[in-house]
VONUMI-883897 format. One record per residue: residue in one letter; x, y, z of N, C-alpha, C, O in turn. Coordinates in steps of 0.2 Angstrom, whole numbers, plus 5000, padded with zeros to 4 digits. Layout:
<atoms>
AXYZXYZXYZXYZ ...
</atoms>
This chain:
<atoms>
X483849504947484249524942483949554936484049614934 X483549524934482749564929482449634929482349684925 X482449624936482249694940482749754939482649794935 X483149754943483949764940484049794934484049854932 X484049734929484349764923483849814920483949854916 X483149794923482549834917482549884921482549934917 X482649904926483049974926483450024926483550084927 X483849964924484650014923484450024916484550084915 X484249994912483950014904483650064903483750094898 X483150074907482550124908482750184911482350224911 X483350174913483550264919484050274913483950334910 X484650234911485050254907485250224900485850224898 X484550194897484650174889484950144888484950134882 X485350094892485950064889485650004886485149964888 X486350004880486249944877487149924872487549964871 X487049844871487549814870488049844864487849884860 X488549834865488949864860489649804860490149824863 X489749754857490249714858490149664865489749634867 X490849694867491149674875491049724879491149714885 X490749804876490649834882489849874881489349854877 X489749924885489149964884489250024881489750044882 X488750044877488850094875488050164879487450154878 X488250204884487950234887487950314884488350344881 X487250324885487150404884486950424887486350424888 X487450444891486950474899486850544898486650574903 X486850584893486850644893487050684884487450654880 X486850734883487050764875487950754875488350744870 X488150784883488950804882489250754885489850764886 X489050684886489350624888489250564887489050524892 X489450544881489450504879490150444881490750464882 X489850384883490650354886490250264886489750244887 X491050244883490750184881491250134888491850144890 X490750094890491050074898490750004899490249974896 X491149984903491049914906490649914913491049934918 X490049904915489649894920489749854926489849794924 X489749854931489549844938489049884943488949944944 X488749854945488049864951488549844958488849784958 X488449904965488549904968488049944973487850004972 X487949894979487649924984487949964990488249954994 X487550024988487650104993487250104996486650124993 X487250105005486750095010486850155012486750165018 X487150205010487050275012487250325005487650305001 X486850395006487350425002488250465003488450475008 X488650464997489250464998489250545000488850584999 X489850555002490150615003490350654996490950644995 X490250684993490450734986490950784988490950834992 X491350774984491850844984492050874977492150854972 X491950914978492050964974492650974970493150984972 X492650954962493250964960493851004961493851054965 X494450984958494951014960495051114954494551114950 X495251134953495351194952495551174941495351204936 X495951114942496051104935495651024932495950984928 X494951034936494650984936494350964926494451004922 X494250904925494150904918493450884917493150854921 X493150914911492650874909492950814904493350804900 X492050774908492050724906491650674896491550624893 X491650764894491450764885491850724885492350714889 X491450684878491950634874492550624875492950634870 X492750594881493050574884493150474885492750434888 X493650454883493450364883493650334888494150304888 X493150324891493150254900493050214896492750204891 X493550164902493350094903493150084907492950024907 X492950104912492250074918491850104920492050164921 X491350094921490950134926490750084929490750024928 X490450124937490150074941489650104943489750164945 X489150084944488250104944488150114952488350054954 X487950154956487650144965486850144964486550184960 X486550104966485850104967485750114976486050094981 X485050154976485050144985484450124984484250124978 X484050094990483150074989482950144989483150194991 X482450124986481950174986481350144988481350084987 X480750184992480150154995479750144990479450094990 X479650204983479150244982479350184974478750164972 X479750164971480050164963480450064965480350024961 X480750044970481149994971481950044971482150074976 X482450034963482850044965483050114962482750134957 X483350144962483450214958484350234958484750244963 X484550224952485050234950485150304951484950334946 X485550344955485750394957486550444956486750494958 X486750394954487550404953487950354949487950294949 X488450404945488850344940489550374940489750434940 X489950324941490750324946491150304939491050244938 X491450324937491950324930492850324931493250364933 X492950264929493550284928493850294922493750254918 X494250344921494650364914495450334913495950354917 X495550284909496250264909496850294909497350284912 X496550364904496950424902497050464908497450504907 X496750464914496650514918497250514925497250464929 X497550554924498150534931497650534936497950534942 X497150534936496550544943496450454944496450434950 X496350424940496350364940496650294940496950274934 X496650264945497050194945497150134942497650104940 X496450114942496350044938495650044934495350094936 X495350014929494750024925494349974929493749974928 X494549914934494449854939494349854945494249794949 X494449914947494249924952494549894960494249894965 X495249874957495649854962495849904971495849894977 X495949984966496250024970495550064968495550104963 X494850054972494450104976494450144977494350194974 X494850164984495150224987495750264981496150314983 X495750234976495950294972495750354970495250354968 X496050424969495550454964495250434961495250384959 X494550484960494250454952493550504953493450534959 X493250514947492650534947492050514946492050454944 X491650544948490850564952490550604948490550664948 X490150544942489550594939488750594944488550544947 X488450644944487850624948487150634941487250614935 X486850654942486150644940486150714932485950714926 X486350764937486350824932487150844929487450894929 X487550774927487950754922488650804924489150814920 X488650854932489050864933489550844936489350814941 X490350854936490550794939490950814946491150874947 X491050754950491450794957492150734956492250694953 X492650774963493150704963493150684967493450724971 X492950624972492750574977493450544976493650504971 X493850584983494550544985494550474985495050444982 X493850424989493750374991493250334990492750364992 X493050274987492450264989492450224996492150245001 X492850174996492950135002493350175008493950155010 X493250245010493850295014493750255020493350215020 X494150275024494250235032493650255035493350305034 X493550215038492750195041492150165036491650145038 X492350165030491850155026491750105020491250105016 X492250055022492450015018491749935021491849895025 X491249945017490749925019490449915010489849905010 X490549915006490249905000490549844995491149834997 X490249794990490349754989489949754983489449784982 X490249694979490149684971489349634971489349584974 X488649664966488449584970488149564962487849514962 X488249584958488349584950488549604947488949644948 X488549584940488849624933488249594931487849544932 X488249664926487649664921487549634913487849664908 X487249564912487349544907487849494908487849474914 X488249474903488749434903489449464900489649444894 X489749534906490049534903490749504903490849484908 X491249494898491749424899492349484903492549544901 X492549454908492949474915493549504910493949474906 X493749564912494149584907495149554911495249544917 X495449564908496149564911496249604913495949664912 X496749574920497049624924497549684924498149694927 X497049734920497849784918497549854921496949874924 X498149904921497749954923498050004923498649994924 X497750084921498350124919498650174924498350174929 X499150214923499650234929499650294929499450324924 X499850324934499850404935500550424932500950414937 X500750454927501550464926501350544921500850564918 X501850564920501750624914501850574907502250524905 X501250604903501550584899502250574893502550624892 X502450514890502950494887502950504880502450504877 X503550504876503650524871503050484866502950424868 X502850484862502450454856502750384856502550324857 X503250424852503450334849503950294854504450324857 X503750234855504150204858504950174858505250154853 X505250174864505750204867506150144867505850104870 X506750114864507050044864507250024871507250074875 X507349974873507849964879508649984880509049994876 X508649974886509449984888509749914887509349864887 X510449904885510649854885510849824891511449834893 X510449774894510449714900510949694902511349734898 X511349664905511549624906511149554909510549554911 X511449504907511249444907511249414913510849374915 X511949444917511949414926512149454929512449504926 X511949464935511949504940512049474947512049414948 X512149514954512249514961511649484962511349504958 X511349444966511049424972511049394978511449344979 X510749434984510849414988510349334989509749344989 X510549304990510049214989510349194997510849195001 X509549164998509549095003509249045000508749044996 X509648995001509448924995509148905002508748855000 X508948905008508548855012508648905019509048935022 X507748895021507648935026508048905032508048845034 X508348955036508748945043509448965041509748995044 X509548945035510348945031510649005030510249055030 X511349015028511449065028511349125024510849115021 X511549185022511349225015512049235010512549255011 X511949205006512349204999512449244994511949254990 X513049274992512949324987513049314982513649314981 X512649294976512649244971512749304964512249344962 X513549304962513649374957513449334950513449374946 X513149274948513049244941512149234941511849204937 X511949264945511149274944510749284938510749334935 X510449244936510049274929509649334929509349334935 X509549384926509149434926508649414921508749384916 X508149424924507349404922507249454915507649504914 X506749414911506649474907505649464906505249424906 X505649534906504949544908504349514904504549524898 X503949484903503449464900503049524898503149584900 X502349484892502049534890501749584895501349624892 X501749584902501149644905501949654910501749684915 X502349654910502949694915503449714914503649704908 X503649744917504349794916504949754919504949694921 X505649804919506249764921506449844923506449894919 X506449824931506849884934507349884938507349834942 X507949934936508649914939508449944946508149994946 X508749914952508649934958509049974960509549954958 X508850034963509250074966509750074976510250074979 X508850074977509050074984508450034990507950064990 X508649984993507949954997508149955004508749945006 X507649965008507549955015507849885015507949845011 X507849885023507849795027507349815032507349865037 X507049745029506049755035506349685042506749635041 X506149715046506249625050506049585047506249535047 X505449595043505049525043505449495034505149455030 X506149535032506349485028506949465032507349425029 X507049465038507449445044507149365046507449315045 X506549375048506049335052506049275042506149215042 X505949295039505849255034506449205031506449145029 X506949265033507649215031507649175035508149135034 X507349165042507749125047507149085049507249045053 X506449085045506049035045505549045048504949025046 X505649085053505249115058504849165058504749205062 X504449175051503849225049503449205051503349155048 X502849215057502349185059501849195052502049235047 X501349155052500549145048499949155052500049155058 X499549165051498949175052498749125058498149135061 X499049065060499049035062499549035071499548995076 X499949085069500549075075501349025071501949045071 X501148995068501548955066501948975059501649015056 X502648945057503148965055502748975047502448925046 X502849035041502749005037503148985031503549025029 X503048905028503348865024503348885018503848905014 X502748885017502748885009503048955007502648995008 X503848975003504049015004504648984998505048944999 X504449024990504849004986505549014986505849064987 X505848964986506648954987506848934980506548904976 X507448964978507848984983507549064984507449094979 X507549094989507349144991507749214990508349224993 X507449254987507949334989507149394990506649404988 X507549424996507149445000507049524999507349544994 X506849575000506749624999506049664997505849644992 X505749704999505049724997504949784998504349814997 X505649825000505549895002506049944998506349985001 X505949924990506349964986506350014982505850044984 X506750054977506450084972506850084968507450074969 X506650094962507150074956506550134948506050174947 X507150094945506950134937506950074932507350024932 X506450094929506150054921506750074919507050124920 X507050004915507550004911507349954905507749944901 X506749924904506549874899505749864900505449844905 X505349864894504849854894504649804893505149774893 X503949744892503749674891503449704885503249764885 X503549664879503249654873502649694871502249664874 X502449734868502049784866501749814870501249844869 X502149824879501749864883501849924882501649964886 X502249964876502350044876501550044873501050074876 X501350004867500850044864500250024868499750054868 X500249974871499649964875499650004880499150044881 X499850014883499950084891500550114890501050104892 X500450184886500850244885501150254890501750264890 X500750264896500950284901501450254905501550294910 X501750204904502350164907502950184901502850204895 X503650194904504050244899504650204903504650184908 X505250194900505950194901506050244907505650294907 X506650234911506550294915506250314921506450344926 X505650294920505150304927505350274931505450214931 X505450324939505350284945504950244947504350244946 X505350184952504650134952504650114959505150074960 X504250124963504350084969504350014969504249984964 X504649964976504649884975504249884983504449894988 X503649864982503249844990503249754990503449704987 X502649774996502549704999502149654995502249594994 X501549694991501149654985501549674980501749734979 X501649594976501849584972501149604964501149654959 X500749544966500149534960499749524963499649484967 X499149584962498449554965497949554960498249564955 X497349554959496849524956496349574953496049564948 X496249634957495949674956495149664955494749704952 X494949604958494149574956493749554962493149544962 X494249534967494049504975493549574976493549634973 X493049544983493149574987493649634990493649694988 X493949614992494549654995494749724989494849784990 X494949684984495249724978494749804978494849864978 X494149764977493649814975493149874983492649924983 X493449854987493449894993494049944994493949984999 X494549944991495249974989495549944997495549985002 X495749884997496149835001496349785000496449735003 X496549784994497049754990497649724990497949684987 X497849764996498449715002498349655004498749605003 X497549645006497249575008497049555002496749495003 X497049574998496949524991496849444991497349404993 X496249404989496349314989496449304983496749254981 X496149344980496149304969495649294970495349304976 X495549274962494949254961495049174955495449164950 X494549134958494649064956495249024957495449024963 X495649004953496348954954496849034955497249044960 X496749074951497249154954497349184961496949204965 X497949164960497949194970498549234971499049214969 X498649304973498849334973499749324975499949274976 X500149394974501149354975501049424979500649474979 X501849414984502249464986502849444985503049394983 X503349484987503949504987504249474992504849474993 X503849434997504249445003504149365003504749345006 X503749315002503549245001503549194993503749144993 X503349244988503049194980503749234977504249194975 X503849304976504249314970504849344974504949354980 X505249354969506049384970505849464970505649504966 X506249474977506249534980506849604977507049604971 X507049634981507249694979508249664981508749684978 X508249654983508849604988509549554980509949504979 X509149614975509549584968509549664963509249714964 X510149664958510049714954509549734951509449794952 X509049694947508549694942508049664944508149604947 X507449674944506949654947506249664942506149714939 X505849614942505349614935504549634940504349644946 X504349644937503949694942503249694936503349714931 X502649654939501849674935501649744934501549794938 X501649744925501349834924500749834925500449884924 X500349774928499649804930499549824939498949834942 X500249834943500049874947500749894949500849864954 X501149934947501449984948501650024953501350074952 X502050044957501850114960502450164957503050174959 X502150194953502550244950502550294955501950304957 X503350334957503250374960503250434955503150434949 X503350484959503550554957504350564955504850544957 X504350604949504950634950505550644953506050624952 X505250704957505650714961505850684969506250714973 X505450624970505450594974506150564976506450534972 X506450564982507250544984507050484985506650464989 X507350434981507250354982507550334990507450274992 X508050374993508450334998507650345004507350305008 X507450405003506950385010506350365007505950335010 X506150374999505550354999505550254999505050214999 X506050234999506250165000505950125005505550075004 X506150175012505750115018505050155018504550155021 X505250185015504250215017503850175016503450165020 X503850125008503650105004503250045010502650045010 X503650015015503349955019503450005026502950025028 X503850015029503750045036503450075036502850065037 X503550135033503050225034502350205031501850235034 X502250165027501750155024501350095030500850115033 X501550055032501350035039500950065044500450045046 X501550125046501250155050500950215049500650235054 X500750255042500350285041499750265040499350305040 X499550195039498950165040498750155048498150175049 X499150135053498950135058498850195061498550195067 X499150235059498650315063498150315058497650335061 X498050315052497350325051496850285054496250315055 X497050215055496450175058496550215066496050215070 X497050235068496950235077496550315076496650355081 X496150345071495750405069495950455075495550475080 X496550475073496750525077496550595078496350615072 X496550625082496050685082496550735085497050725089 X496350805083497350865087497050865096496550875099 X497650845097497650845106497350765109497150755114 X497350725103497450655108498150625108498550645104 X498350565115498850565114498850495111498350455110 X499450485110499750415106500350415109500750455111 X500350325110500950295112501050265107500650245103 X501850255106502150205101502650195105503050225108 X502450125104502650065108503550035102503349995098 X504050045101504450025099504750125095505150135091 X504550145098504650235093505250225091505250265086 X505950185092506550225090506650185084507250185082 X506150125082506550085077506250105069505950165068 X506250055064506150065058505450095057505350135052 X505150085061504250065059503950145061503650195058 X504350135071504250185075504150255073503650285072 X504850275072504950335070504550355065504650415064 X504150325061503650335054503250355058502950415057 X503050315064502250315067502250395072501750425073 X503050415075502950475079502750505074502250545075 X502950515069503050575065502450605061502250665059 X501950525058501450535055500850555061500550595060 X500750515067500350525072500350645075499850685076 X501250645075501350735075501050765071500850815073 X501050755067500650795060499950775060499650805056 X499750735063498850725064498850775069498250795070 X499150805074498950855079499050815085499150845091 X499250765083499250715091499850745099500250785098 X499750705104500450705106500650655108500250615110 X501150645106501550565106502050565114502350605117 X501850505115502450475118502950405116502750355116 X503350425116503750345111504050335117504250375121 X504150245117504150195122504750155119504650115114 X505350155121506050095118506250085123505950075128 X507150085122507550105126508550105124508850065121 X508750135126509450155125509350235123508750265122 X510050275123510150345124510050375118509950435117 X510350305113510150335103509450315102509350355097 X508950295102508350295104507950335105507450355103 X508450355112508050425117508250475111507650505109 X508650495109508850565105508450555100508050605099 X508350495095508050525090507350525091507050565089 X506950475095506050505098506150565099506150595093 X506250595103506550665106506650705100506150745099 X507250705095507150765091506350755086506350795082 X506050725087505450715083504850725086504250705085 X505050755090504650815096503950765100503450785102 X504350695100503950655107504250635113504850605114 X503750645119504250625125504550545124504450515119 X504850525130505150465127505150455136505050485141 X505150355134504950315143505350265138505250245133 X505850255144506550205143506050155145505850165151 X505850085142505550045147506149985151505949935155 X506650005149507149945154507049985161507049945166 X506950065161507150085168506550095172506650125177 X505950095170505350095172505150025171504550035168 X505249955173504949895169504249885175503749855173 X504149905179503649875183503249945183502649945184 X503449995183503050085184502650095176502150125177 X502850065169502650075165502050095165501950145162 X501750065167500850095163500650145168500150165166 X500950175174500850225178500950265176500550315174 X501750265173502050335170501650345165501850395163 X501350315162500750325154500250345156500150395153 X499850335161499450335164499350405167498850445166 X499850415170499950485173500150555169500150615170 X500450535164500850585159500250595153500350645150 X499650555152499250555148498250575151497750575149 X498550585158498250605162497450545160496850565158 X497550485160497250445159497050405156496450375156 X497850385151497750345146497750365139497350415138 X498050325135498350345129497550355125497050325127 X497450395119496850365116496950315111496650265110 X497550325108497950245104498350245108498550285112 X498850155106499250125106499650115101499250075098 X500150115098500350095092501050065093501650085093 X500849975092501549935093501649915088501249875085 X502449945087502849925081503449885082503849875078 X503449865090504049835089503849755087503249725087 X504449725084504249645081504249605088504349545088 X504149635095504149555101503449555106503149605108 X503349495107502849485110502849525118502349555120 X503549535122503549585126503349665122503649715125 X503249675121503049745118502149745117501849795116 X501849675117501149685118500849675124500249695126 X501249645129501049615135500749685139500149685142 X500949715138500549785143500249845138500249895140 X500049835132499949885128499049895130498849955132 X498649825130498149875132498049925138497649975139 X498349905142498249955149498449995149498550025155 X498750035143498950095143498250135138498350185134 X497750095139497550135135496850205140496950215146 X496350225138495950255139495450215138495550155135 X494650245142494150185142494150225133494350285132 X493850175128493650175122494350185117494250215111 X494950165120495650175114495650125111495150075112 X496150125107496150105102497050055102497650085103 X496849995101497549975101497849965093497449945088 X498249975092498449975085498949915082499449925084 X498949865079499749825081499749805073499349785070 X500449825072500949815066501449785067501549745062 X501849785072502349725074501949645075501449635079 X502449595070502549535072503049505075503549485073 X502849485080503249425083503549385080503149375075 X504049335081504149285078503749235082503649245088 X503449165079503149145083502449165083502049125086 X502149225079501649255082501449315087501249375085 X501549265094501349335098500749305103500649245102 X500549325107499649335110499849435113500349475113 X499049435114498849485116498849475125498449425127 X499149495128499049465134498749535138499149575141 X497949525136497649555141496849525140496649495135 X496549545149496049515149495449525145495549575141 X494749485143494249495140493949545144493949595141 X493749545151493749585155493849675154493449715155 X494549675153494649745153494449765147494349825146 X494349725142494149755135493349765131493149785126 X493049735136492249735137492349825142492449885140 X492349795149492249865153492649945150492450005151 X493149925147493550005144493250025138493250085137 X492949965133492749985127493249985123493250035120 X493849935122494649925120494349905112493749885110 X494649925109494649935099495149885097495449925093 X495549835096495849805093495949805086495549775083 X496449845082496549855076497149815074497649805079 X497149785067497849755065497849755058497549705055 X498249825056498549835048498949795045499249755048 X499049775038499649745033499749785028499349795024 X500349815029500449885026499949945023499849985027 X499649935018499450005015499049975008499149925005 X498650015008498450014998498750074994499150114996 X498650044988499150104983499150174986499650214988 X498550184986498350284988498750264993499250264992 X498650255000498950255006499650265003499850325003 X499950225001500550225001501050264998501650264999 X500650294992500750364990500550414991500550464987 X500350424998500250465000500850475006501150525006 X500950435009501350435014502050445012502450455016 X502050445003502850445000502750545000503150585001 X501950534999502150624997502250655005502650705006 X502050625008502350675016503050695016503350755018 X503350615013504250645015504450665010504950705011 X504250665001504350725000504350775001504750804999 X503750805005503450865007503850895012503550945015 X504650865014504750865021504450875024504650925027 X503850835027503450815032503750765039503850775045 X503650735034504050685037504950645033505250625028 X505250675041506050635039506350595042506650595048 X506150555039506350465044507350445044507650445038 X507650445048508150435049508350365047508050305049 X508850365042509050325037509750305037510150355038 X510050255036510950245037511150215030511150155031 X511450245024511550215017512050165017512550185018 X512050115016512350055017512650015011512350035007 X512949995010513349935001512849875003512649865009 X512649854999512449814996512449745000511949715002 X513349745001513549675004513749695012514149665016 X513449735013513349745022512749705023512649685029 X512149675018511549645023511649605027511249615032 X512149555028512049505032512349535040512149515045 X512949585038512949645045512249655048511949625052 X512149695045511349725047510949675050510749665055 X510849635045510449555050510549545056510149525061 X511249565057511149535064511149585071511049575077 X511349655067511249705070510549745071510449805073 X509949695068509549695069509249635073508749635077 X509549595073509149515079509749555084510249525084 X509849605088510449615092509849695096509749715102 X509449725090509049765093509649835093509649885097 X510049835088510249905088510149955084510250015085 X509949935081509850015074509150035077508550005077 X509350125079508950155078508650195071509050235068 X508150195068508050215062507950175059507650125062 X508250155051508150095046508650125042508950175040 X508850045040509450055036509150045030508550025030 X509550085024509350065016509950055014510450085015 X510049985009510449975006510750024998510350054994 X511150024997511250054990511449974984511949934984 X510849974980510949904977511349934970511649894966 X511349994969511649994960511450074959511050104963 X511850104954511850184952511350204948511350174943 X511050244948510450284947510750304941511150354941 X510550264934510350294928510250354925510450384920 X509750364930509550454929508950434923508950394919 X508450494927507750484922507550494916506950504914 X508450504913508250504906508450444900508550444894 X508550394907508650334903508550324896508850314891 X507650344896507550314889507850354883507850334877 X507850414886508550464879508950404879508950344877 X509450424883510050374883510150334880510650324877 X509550284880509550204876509550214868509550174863 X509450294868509350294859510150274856510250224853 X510850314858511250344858511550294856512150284855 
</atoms>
């Protein structure tokens, strides 16, 4: 640590200034920041600013994080200093939660690059192994990518007091729609967004009926009741938490808001700071929430939502599709990045015509791939098919399956990607694959699951076992801007509110091709916070 510190002093002057550092790495850069030491066992990849890149002059961070590599000749040499700007729509947190965020890259001769990633796929290999000094662990906040908002801060709309929810008072029981609801009112670090439009994921299916497996195979319990379900929304600020206008300008009335599967994470784990924040543990007695287990989902009018992680969309963004992207699309655009698809491999998707599926043909097509999607029924077949993948009924091929893959792929899939939620949908996945593929799996079973295939074939073929949990911020925003980009057009059915318990069962029944979105309440429109002066 000695070591360490006398030379982060001696390369870069620094010295204390309060609670944070004050650094002068340069005439034209001046920036007063909070330190972390991070080991990089290789050099990173540099990209070259964007066209309306900014200097980094007197400019005010809250973080930097230091890369040191060994050196033979010196010990350690401080070669690079990684900045995040609160102000900067380039950056996500000053804590280092979302890694894989934007953010900038000073090197050595004070010029700066934008490094998409630090932890980018394959590389998520870096880890926290000090702080410098003592310095006192800051709160979890963090600023957002939004256009800037008016100056002076913006009143609220006027609330109502009670509202619709969908409630289950005890798992297995039935779903209740409870119109005297309290609506929450935001604490000092959160907003209050009226919901507009949410997907239905199975696994708030599998959750209401008890049957969400754990880590374990077995059901999980602990699971806040009375429960209201939902994790796949979007909605608009309609009320701010106590002095959050002047603390983070960038949160405004108005603003679209996604509703995902992490609730609150920590921004300080491991995980956090590798930009996989999905798998978030907390740090000490603080343990991470989601939507779908700890807090109250999208499955209600109003919904109170942590401003220190956010997913502010875009403007222009259509809430009815970027809704299920939020957790399906967002799903499955992780697992084609992990199944590292390359143009002219093929991909199977093992469930293609459902919620998940059709995300996965569409993002695997625009990687270059060729898909074959794997269901069954004739509405299924048409929409694989219009999404320009072949299609294998597996009811009418049930014992040919892995031939007709086999043969069509002229020797096996390079991934696999099973989306469907049943354990019959993994039993034959690896043996469709190619020597060195890649199995992907995003469907949970209720119950769990096994993988039922030999150790055997997975030593001799060189088989990859990959297994995603949605997405990180950037992932997830990225996968919204596809379908705004009409990229991708996930097939969607707009539904009332008090259809869910329909669709429940027209989901445990295996019918809906696509994903249904509810419509939970009317779009204010994004000038709410005008409005509220009136």
């Amino acid at each position: 640590m000695d070591i360490l510190q006398g030379t982060l002093q001696r390369h870069l002057r620094l010295r204390e200034r309060a609670k944070s550092y004050h650094v002068s790495y340069s005439k034209s850069c001046i920036l007063d920041t909070t330190c972390i030491i991070f080991p990089v066992p290789q050099q990173l990849p540099i990209h070259r600013p964007r066209p309306n890149g900014e200097s980094f002059s007197r400019r005010k961070l809250t973080c930097m994080y230091f890369y040191w590599t060994p050196s033979l000749s010196s010990g350690v040499i401080f070669k690079r200093i990684m900045c995040l700007n609160r102000s900067s729509d380039a950056a996500m947190t000053p804590y280092g939660f979302s890694l894989e965020a934007h953010r900038r890259l000073i090197n050595i001769n004070s010029m700066h690059h934008l490094l998409p990633g630090l932890a980018s796929h394959g590389q998520e290999h870096f880890e926290v192994i000090t702080r410098v000094s003592e310095i006192p662990t800051p709160p979890p906040r963090q600023p957002h990518r939004h256009p800037k908002n008016p100056t002076s801060p913006m009143p609220s709309l006027a609330i109502p007091s009670k509202q619709t929810a969908a409630v289950v008072h005890h798992l297995g029981g039935p779903l209740e729609f409870v119109h005297d609801w309290p609506v929450a009112q935001p604490g000092q670090d959160e907003v209050l967004a009226k919901v507009l439009y949410t997907g239905v994921c199975q696994s708030d299916l599998h959750t209401k009926n008890g049957t969400a497996a754990g880590i374990d195979g077995a059901p999980i319990t602990k699971i806040k009741l009375p429960h209201i379900g939902g994790h796949e929304g979007v909605g608009r600020i309609v009320k701010l938490g106590p002095g959050l206008a002047e603390r983070d300008p960038s949160i405004h009335l108005g603003a679209l808001v996604g509703i995902r599967f992490a609730a609150r994470v920590c921004r300080r784990c491991e995980y956090c700071l590798s930009g996989r924040e999905q798998y978030c543990q907390g740090v000490g007695e603080w343990k991470p929430t989601n939507h779908l287990h700890h807090e109250d989902g999208a499955f209600q009018e109003y919904i109170v939502l942590d401003a220190g992680y956010l997913t502010l969309l875009p403007a222009d963004t259509d809430p009815v599709l970027a809704a299920p992207t939020l957790c399906a699309g967002l799903t499955a655009y992780k697992a084609v990045l992990n199944a590292d698809v390359k143009v002219g491999d093929w991909i199977v998707v093992v469930g293609a015509g459902g919620g998940l599926g059709q995300y996965a043909v569409q993002y695997a097509r625009n990687s270059g791939a060729k898909v074959i999607g794997i269901d069954t029924g004739e509405e299924k077949r048409g929409l694989v098919e219009s999404l320009g993948a072949s299609f294998i009924d597996f009811r009418k091929v049930p014992s040919d399956l892995i031939r007709q893959v086999q043969r069509l792929t002229q020797g096996g899939a390079h991934s696999v990607i099973v989306s469907a939620g049943s354990s019959a949908a993994f039993a034959q996945a690896a043996s469709m694959l190619r020597v060195g593929g890649t199995l992907c799996c995003i469907g949970i079973p209720p119950g769990g699951g096994r993988i039922e295939t030999s150790v055997a074939e997975i030593v001799i073929k060189g088989i990859k076992i990959q297994g995603n949990l949605v997405g990180n911020l950037k992932e997830c925003l990225d996968a919204v801007r596809q379908v705004t980009e009409g990229l991708v057009r996930p097939k969607v059915y707009v539904r009332p509110f008090e259809d869910l318990p329909a669709v429940y069962e027209e989901m445990e029944k295996g019918e809906i091709a696509g994903r249904v979105v509810l419509k939970i309440g009317d779009d204010p429109g994004p000038v709410v916070g005008l409005q509220s002066r009136l």
